[in-house]
Steps between C-alpha positions, in 0.01 A plus 500: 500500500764741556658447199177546299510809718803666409419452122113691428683739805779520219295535204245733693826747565623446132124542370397833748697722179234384247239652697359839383764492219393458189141309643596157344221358683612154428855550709340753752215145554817318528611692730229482752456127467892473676393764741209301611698191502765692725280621738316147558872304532653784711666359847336624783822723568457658153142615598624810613229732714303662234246254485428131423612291184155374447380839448801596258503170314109577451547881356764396272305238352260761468742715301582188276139451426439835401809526273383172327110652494689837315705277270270282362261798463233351728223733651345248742373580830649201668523614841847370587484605869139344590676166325801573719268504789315222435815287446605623869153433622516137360858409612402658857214231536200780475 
């Protein structure tokens, strides 16, 4: 796990340039994805203070999805935070 760690943490740092750039929405998607990936494989001493991993791995999957909604020019109104919730709600038992 920390291995798989240090690589999307890697490619996240390598990847954080692309954003805002020139908009590629397919790298800036990319991007996100690691980020998300970092934040749920972070060890507990990485956490830092600032807030829990759940909650960043969850925004930057966010961000991915609504890179990949802008790149493949989709205008649905998938609600990607009431799916997030209902994902948590699920896993939680409720």
């Amino acid at each position: 796990m920390e291995e798989s760690y240090k690589s999307v943490k890697a490619f996240a740092t390598q990847s954080y340039t692309a954003c805002g750039s020139d908009a590629d929405w397919a790298e800036q998607t990319e991007h996100f994805v690691a980020a998300a990936a970092a934040a749920s494989l972070a060890p507990e001493d990485q956490t830092g203070a600032k807030g829990n991993n759940a909650w960043k791995a969850a925004m930057q999957a966010r961000m991915a999805k609504n890179c990949e909604m802008i790149l493949n020019d989709e205008g649905g109104v998938a609600n990607e935070a009431e799916k997030q919730y209902q994902m948590a709600q699920k896993y939680l038992g409720g």
